[in-house]
N, CA, C and O atoms as a printed pandas DataFrame, in Angstrom:
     atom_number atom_name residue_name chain_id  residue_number  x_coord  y_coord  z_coord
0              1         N          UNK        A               1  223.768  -38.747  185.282
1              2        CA          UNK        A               1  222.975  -37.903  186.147
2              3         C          UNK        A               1  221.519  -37.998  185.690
3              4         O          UNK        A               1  221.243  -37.684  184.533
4              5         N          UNK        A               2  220.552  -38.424  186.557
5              6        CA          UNK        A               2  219.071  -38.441  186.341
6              7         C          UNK        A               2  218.961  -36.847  186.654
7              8         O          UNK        A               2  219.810  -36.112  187.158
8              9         N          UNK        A               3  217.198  -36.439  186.042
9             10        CA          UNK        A               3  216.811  -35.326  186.261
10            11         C          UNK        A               3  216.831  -35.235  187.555
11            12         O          UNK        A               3  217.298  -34.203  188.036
12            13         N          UNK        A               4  216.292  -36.376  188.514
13            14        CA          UNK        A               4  216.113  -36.243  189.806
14            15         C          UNK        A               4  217.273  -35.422  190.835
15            16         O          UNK        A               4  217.157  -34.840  191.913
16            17         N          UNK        A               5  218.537  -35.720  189.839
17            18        CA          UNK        A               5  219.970  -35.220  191.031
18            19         C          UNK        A               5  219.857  -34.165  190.710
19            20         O          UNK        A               5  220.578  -33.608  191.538
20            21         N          UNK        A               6  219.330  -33.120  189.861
21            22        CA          UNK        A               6  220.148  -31.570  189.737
22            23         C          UNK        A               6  219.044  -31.308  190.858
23            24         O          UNK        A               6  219.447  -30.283  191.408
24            25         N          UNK        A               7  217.473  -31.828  191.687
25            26        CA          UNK        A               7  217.428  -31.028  192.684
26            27         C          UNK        A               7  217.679  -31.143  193.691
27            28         O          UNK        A               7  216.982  -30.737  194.620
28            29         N          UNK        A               8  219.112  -31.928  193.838
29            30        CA          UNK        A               8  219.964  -31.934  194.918
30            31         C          UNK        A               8  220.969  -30.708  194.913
31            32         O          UNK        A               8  221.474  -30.372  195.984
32            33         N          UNK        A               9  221.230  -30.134  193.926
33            34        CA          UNK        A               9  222.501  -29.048  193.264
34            35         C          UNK        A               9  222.119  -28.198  193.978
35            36         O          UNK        A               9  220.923  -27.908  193.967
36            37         N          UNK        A              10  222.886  -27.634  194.696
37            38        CA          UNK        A              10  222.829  -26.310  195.117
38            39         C          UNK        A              10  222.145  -24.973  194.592
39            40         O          UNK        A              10  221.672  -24.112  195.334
40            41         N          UNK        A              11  222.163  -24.923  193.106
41            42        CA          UNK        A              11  221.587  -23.821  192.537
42            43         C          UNK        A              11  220.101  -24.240  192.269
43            44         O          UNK        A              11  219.256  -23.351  192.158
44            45         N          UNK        A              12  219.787  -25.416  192.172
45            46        CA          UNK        A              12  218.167  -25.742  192.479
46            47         C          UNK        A              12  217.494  -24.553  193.384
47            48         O          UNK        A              12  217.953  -24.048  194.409
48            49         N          UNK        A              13  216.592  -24.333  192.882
49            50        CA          UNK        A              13  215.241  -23.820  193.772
50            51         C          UNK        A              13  214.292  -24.791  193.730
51            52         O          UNK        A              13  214.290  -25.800  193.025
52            53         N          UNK        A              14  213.238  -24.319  194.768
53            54        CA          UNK        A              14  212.314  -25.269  195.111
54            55         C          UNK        A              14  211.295  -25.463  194.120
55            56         O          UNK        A              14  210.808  -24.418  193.688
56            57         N          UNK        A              15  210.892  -26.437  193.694
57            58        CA          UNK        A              15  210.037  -26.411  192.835
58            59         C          UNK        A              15  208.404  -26.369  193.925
59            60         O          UNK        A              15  207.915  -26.987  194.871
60            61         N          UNK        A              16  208.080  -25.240  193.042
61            62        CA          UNK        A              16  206.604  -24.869  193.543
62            63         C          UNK        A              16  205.544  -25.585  192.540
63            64         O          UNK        A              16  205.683  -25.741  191.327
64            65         N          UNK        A              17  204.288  -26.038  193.475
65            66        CA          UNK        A              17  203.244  -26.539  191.950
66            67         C          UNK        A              17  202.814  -25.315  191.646
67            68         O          UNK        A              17  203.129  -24.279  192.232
68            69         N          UNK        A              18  201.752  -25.476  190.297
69            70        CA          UNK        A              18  201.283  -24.770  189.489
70            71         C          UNK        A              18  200.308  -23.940  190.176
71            72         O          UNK        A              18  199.406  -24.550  190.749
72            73         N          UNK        A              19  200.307  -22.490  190.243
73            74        CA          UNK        A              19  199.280  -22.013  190.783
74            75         C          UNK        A              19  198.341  -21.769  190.125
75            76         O          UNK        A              19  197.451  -21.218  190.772
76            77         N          UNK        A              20  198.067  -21.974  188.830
77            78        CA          UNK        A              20  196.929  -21.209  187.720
78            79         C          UNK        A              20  195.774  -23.027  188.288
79            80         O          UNK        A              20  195.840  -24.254  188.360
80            81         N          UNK        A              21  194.865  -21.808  188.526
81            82        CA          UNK        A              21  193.712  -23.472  188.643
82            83         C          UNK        A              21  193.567  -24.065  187.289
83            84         O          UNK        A              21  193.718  -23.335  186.310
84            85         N          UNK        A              22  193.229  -25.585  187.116
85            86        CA          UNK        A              22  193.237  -26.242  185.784
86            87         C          UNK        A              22  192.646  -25.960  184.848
87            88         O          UNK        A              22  192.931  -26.021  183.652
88            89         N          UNK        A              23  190.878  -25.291  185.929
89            90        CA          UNK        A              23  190.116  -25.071  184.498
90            91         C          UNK        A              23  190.496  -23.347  183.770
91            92         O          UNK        A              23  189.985  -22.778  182.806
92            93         N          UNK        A              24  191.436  -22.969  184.585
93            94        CA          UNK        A              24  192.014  -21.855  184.017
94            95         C          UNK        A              24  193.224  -22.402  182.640
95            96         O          UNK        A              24  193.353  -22.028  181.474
96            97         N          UNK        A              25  193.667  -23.034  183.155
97            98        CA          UNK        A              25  194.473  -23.599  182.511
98            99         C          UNK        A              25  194.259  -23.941  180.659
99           100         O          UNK        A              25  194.753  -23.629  179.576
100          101         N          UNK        A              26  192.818  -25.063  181.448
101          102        CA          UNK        A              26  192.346  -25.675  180.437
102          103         C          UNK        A              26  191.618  -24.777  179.411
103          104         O          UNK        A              26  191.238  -25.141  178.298
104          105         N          UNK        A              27  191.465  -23.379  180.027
105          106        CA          UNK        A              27  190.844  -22.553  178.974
106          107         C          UNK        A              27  191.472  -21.895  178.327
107          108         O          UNK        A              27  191.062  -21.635  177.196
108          109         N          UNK        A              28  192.985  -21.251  178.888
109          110        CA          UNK        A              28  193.831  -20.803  178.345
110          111         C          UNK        A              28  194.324  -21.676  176.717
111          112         O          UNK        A              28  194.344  -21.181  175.590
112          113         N          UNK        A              29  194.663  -23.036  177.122
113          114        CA          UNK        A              29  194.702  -24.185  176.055
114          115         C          UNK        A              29  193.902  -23.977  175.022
115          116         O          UNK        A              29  194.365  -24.239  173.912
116          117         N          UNK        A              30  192.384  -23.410  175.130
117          118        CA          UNK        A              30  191.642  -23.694  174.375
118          119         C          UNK        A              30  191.656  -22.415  173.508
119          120         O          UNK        A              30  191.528  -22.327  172.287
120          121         N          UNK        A              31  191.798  -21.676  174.210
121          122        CA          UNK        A              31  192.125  -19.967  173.680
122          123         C          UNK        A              31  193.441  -20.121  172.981
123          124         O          UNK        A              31  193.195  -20.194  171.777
124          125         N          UNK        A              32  194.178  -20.168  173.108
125          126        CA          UNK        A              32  195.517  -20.916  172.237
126          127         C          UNK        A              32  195.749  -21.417  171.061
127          128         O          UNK        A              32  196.528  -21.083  170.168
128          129         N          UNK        A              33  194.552  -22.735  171.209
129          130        CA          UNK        A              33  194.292  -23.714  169.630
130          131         C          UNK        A              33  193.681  -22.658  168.837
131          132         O          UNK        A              33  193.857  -22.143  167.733
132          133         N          UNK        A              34  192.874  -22.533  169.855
133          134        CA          UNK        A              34  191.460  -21.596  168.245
134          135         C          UNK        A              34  192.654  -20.727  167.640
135          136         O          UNK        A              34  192.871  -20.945  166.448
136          137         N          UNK        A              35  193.397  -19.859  168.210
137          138        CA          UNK        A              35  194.905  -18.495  167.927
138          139         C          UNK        A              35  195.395  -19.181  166.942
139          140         O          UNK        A              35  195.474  -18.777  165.782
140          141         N          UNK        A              36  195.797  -20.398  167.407
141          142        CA          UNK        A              36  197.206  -21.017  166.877
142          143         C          UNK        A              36  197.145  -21.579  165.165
143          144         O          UNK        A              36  198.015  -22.327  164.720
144          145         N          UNK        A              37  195.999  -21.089  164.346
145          146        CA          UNK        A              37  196.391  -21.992  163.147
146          147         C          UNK        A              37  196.564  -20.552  162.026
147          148         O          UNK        A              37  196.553  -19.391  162.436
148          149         N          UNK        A              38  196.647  -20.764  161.252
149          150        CA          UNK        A              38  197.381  -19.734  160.454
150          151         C          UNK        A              38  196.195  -18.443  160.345
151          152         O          UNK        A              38  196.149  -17.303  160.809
152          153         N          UNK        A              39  195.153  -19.381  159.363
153          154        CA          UNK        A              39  194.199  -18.286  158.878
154          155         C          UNK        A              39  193.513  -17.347  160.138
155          156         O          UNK        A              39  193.323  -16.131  160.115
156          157         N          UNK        A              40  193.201  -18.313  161.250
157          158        CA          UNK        A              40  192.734  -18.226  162.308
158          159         C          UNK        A              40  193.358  -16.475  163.012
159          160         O          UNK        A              40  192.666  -15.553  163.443
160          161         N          UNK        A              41  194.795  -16.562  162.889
161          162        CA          UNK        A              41  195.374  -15.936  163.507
162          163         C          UNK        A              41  195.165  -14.559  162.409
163          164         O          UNK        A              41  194.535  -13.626  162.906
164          165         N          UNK        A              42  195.570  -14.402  161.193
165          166        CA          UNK        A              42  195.402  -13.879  160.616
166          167         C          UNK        A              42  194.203  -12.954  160.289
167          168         O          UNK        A              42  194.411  -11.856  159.773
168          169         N          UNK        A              43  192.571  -13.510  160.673
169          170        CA          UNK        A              43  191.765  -12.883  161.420
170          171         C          UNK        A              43  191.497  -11.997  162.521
171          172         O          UNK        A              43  190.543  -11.225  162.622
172          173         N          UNK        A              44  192.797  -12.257  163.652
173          174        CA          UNK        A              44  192.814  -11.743  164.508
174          175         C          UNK        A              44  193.645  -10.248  164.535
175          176         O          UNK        A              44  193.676   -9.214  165.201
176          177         N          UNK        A              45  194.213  -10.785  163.494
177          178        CA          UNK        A              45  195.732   -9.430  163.551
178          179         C          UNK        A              45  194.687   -8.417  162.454
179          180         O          UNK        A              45  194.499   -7.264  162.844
180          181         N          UNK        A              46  194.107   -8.789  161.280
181          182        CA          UNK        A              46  193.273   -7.986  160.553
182          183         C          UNK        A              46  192.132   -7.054  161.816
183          184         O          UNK        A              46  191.894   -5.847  161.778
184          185         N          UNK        A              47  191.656   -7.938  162.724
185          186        CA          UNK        A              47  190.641   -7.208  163.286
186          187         C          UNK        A              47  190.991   -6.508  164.614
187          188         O          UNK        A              47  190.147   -6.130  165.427
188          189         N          UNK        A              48  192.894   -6.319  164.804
189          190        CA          UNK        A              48  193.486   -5.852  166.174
190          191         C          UNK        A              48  193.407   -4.146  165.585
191          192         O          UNK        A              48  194.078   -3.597  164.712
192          193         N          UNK        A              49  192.418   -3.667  166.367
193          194        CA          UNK        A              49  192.022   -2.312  166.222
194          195         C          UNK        A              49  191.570   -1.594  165.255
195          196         O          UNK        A              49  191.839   -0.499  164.761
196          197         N          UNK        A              50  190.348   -2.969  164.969
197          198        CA          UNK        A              50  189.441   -2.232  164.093
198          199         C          UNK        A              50  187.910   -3.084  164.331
199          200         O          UNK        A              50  187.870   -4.065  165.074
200          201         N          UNK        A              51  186.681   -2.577  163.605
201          202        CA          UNK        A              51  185.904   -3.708  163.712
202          203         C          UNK        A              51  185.276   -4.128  162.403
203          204         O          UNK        A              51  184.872   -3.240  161.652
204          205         N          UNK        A              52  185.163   -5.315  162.079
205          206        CA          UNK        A              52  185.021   -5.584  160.170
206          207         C          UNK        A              52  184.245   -6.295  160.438
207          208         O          UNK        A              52  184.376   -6.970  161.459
208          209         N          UNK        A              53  183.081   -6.424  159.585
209          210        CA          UNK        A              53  181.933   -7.172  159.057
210          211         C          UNK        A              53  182.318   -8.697  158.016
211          212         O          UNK        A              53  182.999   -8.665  156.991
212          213         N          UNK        A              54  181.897   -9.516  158.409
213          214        CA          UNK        A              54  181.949  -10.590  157.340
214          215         C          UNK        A              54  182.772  -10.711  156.033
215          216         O          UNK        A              54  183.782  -11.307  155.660
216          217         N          UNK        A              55  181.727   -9.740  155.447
217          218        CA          UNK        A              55  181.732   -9.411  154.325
218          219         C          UNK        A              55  183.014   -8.809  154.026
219          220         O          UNK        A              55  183.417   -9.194  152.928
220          221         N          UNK        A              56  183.905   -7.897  154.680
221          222        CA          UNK        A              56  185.080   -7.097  154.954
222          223         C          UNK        A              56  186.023   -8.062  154.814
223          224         O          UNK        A              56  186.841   -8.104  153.894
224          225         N          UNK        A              57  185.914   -8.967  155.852
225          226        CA          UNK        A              57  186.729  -10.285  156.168
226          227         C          UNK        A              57  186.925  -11.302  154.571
227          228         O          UNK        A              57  187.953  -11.731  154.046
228          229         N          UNK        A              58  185.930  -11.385  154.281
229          230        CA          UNK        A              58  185.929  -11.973  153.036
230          231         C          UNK        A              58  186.945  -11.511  152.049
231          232         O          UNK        A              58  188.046  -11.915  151.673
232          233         N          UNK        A              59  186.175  -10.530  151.778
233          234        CA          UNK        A              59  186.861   -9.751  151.050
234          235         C          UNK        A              59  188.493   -9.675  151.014
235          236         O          UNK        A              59  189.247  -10.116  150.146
236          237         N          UNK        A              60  188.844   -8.898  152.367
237          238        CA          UNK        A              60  190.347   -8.955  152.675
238          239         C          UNK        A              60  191.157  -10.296  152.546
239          240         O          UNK        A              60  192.369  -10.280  152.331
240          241         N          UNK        A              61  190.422  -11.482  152.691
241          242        CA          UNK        A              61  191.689  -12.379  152.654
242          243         C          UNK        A              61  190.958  -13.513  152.050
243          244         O          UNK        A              61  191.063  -14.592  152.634
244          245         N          UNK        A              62  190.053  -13.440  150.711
245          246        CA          UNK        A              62  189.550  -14.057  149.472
246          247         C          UNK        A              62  188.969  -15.878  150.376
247          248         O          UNK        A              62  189.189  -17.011  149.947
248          249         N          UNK        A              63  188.432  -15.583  151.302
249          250        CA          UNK        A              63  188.118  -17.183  151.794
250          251         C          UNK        A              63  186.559  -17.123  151.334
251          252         O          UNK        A              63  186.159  -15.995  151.049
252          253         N          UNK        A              64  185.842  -17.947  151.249
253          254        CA          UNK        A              64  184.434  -17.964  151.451
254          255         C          UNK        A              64  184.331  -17.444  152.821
255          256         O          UNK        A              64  185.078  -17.394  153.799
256          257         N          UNK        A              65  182.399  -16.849  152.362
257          258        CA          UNK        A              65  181.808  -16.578  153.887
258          259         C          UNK        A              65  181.702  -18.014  154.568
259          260         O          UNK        A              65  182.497  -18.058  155.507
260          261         N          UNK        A              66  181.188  -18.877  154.460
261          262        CA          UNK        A              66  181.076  -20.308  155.322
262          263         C          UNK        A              66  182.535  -20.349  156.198
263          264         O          UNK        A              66  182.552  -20.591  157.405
264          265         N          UNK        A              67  183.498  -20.131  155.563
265          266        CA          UNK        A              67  184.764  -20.389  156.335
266          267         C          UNK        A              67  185.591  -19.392  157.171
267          268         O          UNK        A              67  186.507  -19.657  157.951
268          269         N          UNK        A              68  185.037  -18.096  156.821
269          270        CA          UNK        A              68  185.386  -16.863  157.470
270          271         C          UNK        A              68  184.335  -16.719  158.781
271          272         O          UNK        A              68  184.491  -15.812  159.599
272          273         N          UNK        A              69  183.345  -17.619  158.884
273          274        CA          UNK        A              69  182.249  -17.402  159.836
274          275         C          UNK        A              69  182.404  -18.517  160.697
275          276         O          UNK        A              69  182.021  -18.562  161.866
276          277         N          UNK        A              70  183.006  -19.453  160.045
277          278        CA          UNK        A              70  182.712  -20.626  161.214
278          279         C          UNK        A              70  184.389  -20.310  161.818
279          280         O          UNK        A              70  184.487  -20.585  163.014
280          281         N          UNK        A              71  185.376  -19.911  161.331
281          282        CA          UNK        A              71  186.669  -19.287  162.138
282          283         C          UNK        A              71  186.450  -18.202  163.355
283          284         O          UNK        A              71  186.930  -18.300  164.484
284          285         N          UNK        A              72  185.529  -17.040  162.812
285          286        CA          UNK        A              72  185.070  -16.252  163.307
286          287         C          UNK        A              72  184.454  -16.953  164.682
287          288         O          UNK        A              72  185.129  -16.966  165.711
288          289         N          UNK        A              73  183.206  -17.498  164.630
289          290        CA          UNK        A              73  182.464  -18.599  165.732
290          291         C          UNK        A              73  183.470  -19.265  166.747
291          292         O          UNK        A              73  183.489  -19.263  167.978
292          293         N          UNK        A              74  184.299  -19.834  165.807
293          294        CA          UNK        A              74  185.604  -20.343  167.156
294          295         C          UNK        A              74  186.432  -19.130  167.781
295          296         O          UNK        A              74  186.867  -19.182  168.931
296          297         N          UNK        A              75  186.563  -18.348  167.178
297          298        CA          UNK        A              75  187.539  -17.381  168.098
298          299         C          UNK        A              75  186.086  -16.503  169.078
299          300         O          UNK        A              75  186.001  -16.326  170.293
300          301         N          UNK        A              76  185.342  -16.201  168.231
301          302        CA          UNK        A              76  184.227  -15.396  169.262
302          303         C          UNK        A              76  183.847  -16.193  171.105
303          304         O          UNK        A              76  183.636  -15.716  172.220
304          305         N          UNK        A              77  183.955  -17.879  170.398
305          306        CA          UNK        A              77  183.246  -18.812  171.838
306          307         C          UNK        A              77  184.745  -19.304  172.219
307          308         O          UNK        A              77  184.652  -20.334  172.888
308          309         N          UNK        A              78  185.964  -18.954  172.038
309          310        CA          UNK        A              78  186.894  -19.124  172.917
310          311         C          UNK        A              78  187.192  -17.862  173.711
311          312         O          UNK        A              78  187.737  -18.024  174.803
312          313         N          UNK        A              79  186.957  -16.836  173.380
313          314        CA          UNK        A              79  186.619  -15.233  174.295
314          315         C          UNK        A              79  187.608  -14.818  173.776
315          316         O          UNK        A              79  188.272  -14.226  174.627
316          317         N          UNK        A              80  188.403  -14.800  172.149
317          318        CA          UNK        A              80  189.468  -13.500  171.704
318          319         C          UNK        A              80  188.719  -12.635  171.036
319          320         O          UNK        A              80  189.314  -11.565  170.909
320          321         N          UNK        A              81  187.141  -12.647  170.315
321          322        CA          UNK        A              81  186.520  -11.793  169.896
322          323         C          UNK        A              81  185.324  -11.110  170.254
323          324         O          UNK        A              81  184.718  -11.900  170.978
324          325         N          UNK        A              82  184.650  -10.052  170.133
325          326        CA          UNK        A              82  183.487   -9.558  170.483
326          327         C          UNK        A              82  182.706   -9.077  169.317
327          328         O          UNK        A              82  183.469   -8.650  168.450
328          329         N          UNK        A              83  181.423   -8.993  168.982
329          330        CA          UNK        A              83  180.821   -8.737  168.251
330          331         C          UNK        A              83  179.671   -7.808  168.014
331          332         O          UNK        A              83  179.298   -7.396  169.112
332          333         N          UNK        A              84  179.268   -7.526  167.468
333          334        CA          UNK        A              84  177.764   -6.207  167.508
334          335         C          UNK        A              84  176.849   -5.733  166.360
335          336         O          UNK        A              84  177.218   -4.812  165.632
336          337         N          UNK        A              85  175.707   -6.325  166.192
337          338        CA          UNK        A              85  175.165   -6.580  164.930
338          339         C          UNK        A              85  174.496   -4.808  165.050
339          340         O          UNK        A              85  174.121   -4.093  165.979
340          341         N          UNK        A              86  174.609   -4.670  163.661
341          342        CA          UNK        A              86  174.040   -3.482  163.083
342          343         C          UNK        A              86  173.420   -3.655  162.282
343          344         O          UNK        A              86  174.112   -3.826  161.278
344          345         N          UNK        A              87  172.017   -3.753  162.006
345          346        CA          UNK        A              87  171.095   -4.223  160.892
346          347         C          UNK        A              87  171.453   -5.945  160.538
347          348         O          UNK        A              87  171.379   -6.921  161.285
348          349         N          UNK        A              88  171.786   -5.863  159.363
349          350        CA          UNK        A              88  171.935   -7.374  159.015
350          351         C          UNK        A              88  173.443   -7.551  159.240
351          352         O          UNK        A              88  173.621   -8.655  159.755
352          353         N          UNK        A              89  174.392   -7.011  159.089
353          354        CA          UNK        A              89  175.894   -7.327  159.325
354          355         C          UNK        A              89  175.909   -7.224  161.122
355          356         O          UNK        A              89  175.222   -6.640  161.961
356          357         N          UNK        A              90  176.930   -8.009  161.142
357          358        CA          UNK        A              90  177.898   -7.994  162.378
358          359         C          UNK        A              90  179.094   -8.140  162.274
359          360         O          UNK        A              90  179.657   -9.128  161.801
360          361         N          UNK        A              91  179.729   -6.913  162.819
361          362        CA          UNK        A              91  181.173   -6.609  162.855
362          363         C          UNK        A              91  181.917   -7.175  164.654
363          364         O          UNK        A              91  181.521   -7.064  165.814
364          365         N          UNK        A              92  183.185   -7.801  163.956
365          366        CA          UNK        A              92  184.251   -8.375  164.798
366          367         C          UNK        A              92  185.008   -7.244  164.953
367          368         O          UNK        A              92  185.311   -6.326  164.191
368          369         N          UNK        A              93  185.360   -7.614  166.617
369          370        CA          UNK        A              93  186.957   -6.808  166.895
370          371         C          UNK        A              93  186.994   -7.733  168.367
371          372         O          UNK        A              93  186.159   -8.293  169.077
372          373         N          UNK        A              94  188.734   -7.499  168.368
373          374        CA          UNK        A              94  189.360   -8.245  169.502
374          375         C          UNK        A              94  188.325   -7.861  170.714
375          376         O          UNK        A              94  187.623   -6.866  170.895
376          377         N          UNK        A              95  188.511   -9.008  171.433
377          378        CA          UNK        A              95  187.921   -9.086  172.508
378          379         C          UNK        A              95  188.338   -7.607  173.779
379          380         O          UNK        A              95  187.575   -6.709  174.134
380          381         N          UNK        A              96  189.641   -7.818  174.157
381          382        CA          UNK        A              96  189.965   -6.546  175.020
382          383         C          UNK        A              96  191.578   -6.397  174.685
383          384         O          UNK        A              96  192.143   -6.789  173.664
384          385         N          UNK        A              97  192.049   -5.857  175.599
385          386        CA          UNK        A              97  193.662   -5.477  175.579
386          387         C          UNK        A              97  194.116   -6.246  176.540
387          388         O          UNK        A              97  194.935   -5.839  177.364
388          389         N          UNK        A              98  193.586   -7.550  176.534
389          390        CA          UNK        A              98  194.711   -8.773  176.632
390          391         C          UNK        A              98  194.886   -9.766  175.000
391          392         O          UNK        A              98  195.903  -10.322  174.585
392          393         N          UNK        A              99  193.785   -9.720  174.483
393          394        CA          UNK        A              99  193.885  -10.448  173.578
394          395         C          UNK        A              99  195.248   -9.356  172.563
395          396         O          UNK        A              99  196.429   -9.540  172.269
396          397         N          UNK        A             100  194.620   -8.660  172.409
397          398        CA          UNK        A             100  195.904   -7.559  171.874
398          399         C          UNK        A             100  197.093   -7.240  172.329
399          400         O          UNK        A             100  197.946   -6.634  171.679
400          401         N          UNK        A             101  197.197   -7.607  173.389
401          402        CA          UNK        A             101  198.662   -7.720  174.029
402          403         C          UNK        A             101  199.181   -9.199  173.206
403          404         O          UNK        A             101  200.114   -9.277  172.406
404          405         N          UNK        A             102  198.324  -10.259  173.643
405          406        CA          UNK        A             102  198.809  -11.292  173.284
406          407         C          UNK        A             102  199.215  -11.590  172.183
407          408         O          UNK        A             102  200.247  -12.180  171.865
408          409         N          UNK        A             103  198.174  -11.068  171.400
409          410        CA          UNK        A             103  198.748  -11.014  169.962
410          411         C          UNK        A             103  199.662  -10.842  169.494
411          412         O          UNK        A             103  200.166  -11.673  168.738
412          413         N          UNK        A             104  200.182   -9.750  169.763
413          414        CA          UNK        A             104  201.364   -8.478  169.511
414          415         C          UNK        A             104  202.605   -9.198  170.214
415          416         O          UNK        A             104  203.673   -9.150  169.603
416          417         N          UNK        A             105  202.572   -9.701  171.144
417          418        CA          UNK        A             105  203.755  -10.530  172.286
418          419         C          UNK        A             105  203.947  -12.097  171.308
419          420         O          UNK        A             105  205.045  -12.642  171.417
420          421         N          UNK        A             106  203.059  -12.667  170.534
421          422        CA          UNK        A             106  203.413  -13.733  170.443
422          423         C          UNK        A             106  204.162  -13.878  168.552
423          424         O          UNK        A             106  204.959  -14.660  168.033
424          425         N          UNK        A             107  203.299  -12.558  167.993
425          426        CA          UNK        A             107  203.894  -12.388  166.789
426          427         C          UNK        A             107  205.692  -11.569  166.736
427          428         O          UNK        A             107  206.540  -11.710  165.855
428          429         N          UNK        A             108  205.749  -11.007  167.607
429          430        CA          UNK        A             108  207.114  -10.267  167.810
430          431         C          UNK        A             108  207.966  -11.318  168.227
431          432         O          UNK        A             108  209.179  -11.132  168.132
432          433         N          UNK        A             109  207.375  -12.796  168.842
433          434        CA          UNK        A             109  208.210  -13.233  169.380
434          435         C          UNK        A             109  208.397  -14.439  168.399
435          436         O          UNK        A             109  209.477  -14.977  168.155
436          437         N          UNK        A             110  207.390  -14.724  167.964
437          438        CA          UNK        A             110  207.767  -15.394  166.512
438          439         C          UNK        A             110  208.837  -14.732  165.447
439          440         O          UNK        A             110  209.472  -15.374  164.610
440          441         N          UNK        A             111  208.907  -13.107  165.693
441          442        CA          UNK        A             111  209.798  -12.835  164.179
442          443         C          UNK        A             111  211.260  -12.571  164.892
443          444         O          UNK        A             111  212.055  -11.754  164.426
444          445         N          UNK        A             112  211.556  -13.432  166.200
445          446        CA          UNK        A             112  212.819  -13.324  166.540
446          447         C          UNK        A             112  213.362  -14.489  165.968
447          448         O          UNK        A             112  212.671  -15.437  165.593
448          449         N          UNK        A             113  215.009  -14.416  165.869
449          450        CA          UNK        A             113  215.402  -15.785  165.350
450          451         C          UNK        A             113  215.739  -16.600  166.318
451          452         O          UNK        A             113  216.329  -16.151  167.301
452          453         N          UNK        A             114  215.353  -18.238  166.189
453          454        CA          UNK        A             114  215.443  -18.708  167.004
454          455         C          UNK        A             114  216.861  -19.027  167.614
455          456         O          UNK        A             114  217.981  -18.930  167.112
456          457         N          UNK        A             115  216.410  -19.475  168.971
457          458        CA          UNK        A             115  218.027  -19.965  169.437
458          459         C          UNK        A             115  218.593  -18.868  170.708
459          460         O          UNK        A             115  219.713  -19.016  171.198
């Protein structure tokens, strides 16, 4: 049996194309990578309902500033973070309550077992 015969099967439905436009798509993708690497993410869950300065960030999870800032920079210009300088610091927090949904939906669904 090729893939092609099961959409002859009776229990087939129609396959519909994709309705999300590409460059939606393609941004979603990009919002994704920046999420998807460890430390990266780990930034995000530290700053899900709160807002921390650099320096905070540092601190909490022992990286250099160079590397806590240029992580920071990718999640800020993929749109999961927002920012707001107060004198010389600027403090991070999630972008809105999708990024925090997402968060929360993709870590719960990671600590299921697979299968």
């Amino acid at each position: 049996m090729s893939p092609d015969d099961c959409l002859d099967l009776p229990h087939a439905a129609p396959v519909a194309p994709p309705t999300v436009a590409v460059t939606v798509r393609e941004r979603a993708a990009r919002m994704l990578s920046a999420a998807g690497e460890p430390s990266r993410l780990a930034l995000l869950e530290l700053l899900d309902g709160r807002e921390l300065c650099v320096s905070d960030l540092v601190a909490l999870t022992g990286d250099p500033m160079p590397t806590i800032s240029q992580r920071l920079r990718l999640l800020k210009t993929e749109g999961l973070l927002r920012s707001r300088r107060d004198g010389k610091h600027v403090f991070y927090t999630l972008a809105d309550a999708h990024v925090r949904e997402l968060l929360t939906n993709i870590l719960r669904h990671a600590a299921e077992p697979l299968g």
